[in-house]
Phi, psi and omega in degrees: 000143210246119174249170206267123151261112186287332207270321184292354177058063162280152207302323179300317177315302164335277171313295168321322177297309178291356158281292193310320192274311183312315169300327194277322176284050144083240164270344179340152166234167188283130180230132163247105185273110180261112177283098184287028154279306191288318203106341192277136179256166121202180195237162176187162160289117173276344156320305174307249146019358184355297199266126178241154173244179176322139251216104143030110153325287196308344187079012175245021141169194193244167214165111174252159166229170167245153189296359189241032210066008212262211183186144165202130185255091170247132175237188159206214221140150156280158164248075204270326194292314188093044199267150167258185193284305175315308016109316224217322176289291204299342168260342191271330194278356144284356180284114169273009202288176230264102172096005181221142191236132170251119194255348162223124166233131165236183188200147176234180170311324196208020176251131179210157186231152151217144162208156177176185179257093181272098171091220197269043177230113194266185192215178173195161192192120190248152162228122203250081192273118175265175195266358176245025170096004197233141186236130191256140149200183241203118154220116198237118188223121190225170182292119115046287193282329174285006164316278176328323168285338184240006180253354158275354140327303163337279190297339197296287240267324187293327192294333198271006161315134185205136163226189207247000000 
């Protein structure tokens, strides 16, 4: 039996992600933001998602909030360090600052997931090292308390990262 990685975004994934997000926000409808230095896409509800803030100078992505505190982050980056997905896992899990935990990393060929907690706020994060130099990502941090409304969202809105 052929198993489906939604992180690995296969068309299927796709598709799935945007039933998990239309489902789980009710009526939200799917919004796909593409940044156009990078190329990095991903989708969310913008009904959740509300608030956009102010765009960069520089052009490497975009950052909405929601009224409840919440955040999404889709960017991008040179990648001038050369960091791989193991390599990015293995420095936030030396990060030692003051509230902040990391409570999950996985890692892939060309992929990486982190979640944890900074102070009362969690936080998740995919990262996308691409073959033209650019590591595109997806970051989502929300209160603490709100954790049942954002974490079926969460895997939804990180699996639709995408680049070109």
């Amino acid at each position: 039996m052929k198993r489906f990685h939604l992180i690995q975004g296969a068309p299927l994934a796709i598709a799935l992600s945007l039933l998990a997000i239309a489902t789980t926000a009710a009526i939200a409808k799917p919004f796909t933001y593409v940044n156009a230095r990078f190329g990095t896409s991903c989708t969310f509800p913008d009904e959740v998602f509300s608030i956009t803030e102010a765009e960069p100078e520089n052009g490497d992505g975009q950052q909405w909030s929601a009224p409840d505190g919440a955040s999404l982050t889709c960017s991008g980056i040179y990648n001038i360090d050369n960091d791989t997905p193991k390599g990015f896992i293995a420095g936030e899990k030396a990060n030692t600052g003051p509230g902040y935990k990391i409570t999950y990393g996985k890692t892939g060929k060309n992929w990486a997931v982190l979640s944890g907690l900074k102070g009362d706020r969690v936080f998740y994060e995919r990262r996308l090292f691409g073959k033209d130099g650019v590591i595109r990502t997806v970051w989502i941090e929300y209160p603490s308390s709100h954790k049942a409304k954002y974490d079926p969202l969460t895997g939804a809105i990180a699996a639709s990262l995408r680049g070109p």
